[in-house]
C-alpha positions in Angstrom: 161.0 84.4 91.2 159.3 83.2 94.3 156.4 86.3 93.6 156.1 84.4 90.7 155.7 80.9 91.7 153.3 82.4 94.3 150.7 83.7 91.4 151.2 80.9 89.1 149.6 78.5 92.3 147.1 81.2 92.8 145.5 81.9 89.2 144.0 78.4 88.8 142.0 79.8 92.3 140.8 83.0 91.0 139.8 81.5 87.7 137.6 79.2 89.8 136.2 81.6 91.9 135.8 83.7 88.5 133.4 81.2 86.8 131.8 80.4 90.6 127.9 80.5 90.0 126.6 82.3 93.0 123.4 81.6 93.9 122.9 85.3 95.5 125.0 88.2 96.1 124.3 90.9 98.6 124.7 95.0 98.3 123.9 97.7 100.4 121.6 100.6 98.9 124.3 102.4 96.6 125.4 99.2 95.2 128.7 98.2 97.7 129.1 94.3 98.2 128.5 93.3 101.4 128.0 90.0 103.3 125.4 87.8 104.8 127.5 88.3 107.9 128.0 92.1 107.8 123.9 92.4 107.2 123.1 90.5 110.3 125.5 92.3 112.4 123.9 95.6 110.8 120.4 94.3 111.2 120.5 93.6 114.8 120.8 97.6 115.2 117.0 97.7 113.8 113.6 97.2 115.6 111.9 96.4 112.5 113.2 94.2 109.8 110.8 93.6 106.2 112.3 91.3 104.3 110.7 92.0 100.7 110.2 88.7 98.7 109.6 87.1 95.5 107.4 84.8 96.2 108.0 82.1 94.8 111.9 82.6 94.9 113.8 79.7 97.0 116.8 81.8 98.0 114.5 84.3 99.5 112.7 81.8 101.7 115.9 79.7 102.6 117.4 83.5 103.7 114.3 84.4 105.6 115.0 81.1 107.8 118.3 81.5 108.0 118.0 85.3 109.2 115.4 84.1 111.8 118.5 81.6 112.9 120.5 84.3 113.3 118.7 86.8 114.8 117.7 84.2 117.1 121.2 83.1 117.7 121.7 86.9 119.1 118.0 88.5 120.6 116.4 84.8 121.8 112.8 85.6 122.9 113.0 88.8 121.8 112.3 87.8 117.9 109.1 88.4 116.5 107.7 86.9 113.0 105.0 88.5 111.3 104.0 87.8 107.6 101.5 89.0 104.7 101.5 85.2 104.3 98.6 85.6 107.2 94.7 87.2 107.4 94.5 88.7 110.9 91.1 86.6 111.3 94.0 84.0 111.6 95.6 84.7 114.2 93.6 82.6 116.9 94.4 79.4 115.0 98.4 80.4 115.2 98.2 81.3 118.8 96.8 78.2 119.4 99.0 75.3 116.9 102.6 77.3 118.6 100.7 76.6 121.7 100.2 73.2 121.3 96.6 73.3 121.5 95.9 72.2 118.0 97.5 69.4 116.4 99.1 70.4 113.0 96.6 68.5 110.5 93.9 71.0 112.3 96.0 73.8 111.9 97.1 73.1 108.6 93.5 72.2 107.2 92.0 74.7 109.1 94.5 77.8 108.5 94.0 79.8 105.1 97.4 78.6 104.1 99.0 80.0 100.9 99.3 76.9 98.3 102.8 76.9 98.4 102.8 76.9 102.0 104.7 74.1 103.1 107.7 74.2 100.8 108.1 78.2 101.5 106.8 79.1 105.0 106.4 76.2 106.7 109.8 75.7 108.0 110.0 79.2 109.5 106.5 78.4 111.3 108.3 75.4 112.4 111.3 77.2 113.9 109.1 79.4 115.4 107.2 77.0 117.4 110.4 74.9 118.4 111.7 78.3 119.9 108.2 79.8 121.5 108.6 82.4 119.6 105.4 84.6 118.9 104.3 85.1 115.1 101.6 87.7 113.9 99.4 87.5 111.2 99.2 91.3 110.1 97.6 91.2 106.3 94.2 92.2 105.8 91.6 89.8 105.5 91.5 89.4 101.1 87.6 89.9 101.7 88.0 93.1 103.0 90.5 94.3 100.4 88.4 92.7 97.6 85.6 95.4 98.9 87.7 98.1 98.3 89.2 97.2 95.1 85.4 97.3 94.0 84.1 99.9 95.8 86.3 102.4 97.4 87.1 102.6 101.0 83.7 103.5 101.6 82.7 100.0 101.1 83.6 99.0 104.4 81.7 101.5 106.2 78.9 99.6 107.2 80.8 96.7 108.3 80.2 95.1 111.7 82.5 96.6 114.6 83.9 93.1 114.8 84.8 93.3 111.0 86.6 96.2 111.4 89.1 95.4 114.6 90.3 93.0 111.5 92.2 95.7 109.9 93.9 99.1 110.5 91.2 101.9 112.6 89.1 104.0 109.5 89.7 106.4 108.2 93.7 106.5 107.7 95.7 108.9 105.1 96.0 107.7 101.7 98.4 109.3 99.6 98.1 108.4 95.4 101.1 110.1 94.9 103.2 107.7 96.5 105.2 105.9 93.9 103.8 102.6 94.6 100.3 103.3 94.5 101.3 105.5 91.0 102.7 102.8 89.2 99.7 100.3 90.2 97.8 102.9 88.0 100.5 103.2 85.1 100.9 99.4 84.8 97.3 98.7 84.8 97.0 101.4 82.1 99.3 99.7 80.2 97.3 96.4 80.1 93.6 97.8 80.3 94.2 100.9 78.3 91.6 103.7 79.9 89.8 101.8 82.1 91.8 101.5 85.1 90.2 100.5 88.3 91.7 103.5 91.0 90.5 101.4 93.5 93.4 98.7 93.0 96.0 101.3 94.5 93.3 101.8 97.9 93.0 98.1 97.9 96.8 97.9 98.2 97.1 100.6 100.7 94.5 98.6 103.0 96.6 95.5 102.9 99.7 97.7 103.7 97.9 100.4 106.3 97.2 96.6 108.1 100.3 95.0 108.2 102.0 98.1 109.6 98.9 98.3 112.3 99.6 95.1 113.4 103.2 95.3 113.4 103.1 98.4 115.8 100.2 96.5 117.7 102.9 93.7 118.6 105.8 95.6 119.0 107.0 95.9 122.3 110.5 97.7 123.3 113.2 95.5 123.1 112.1 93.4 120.1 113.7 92.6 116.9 110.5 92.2 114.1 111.0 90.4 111.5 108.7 91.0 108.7 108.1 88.8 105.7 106.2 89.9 102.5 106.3 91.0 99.0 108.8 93.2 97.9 106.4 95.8 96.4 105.1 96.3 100.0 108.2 97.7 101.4 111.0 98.9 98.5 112.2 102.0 98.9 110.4 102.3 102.3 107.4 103.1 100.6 103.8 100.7 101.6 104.0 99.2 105.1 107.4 101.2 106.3 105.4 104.4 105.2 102.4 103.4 107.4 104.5 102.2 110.0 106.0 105.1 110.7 103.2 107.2 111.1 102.0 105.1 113.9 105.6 104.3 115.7 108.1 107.0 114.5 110.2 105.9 116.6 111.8 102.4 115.5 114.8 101.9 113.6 113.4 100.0 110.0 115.5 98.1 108.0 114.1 96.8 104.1 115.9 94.0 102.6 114.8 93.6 98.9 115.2 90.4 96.7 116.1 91.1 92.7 116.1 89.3 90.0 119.7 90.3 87.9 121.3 88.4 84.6 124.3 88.4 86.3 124.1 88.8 90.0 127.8 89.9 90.3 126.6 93.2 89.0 124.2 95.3 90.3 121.5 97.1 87.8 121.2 100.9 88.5 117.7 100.3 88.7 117.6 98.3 92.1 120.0 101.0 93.5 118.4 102.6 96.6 115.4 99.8 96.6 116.4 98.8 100.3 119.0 98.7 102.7 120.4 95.2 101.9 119.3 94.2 98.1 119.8 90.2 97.4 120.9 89.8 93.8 119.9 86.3 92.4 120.3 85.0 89.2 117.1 85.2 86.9 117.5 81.5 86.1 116.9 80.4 89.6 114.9 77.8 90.1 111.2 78.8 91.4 109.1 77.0 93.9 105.8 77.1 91.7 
């Protein structure tokens, strides 16, 4: 009788928690639940951590704040930001706003700040500076990539020497097979029919070959790196990871990857084996632009 009582008080709970709206759920790679809690404890195993975006998702940039919290909370000093949100030839300006050299209007106006900026970046820049904390601005400069979408790599041969300590030492290996670079090709097929630009792929693998430059550029032993960019950059440790561990083997990476799902409660088959940690959020989430 008492077993039950017991049940009948608990149901009206789990029929709550059954038609709970969650704004994210989080699985490991072969699709096990797992917890915001459980991934940071994991994560702080890692040197290097990309956190693969939508970018214009809100969960994903309240997450990559809250990570930086946490990993904060555990390493201090020894947290690093970097993010495709930043040219390298911006990297003096940064240095010198989490300085305190610059006053923020100069920074802001002066910076080549994404337009949606200040709702989605801004408060991890802010944290950053609060803390001294360093952050690295490891994307290619879009000029340079913009070259090679036109012209091949061999556009930026005759660049200045100064141009070219902007992005990742020439020449560096290039492989088309790699799935991401593949699928640039298939999709573009799809919309342009025969006349697909090969270059697009080369362009890709610049802006990637650069991030993971700079990333192993700024790594020192002992740091926790936390990377933020687009989740076609790093899934299935393809793009930067690839690159990044030709030039430091060594470090432990970790890919988090942010989906889209109809119901997040249920992970597609699809998005199995994307990342490490794969952040299921609903498809009607609100987007920041």
């Amino acid at each position: 009788m008492r077993q039950i009582f017991l049940l009948l008080a608990v149901l009206p709970l789990l029929m709550a928690f059954s038609n709970d709206k969650p704004a994210y759920l989080i699985y490991k790679a072969k699709g096990e639940k797992t917890g915001y809690t459980e991934m940071v404890s994991e994560l702080l195993n890692y040197d290097v951590i990309f956190f693969g975006e939508l970018h214009n998702d809100p969960i994903a940039h309240w997450l990559q704040l809250e990570l930086a919290k946490s990993l904060y909370a555990e390493r201090g000093s020894s947290l690093v930001v970097g993010a495709e949100m930043f040219e390298t030839d911006n990297q003096l300006i940064i240095d010198e706003y989490l300085a305190g050299f610059v006053r923020e209007t100069n920074f802001e106006s002066e910076a080549k700040l994404w337009n949606n900026y200040k709702t989605d970046y801004k408060p991890l820049m802010t944290f950053v500076k609060d803390n001294g904390l360093r952050y690295i601005a490891t994307n290619v400069p879009r000029r340079y990539a913009a070259m090679v979408a036109a012209g091949g790599f061999g556009a930026l041969d005759n660049l200045s020497d100064e141009s070219k300590s902007l992005f990742a030492p020439m020449p560096f290996e290039y492989d088309p097979e790699l799935k991401c670079y593949k699928d640039m090709l298939s999709m573009g097929g799809g919309a342009m029919g025969s006349h697909v630009n090969e270059n697009l792929p080369r362009a890709q693998a610049l802006k990637d070959v650069t991030m993971a430059w700079a990333i192993a550029g700024n790594y020192s032993v002992g740091d926790i790196f936390l990377h933020l960019n687009g989740s076609y950059h790093s899934n299935r440790h393809e793009g930067i990871v690839w690159y990044l561990r030709k030039y430091k083997p060594e470090l432990k990476i970790a890919v988090i990857n942010l989906v889209l799902e109809d119901d997040p409660a249920s992970l597609s088959k699809e998005n199995y084996d994307s990342a490490d940690f794969i952040i299921a959020v609903p498809k009607t989430m609100t987007r920041t632009y």
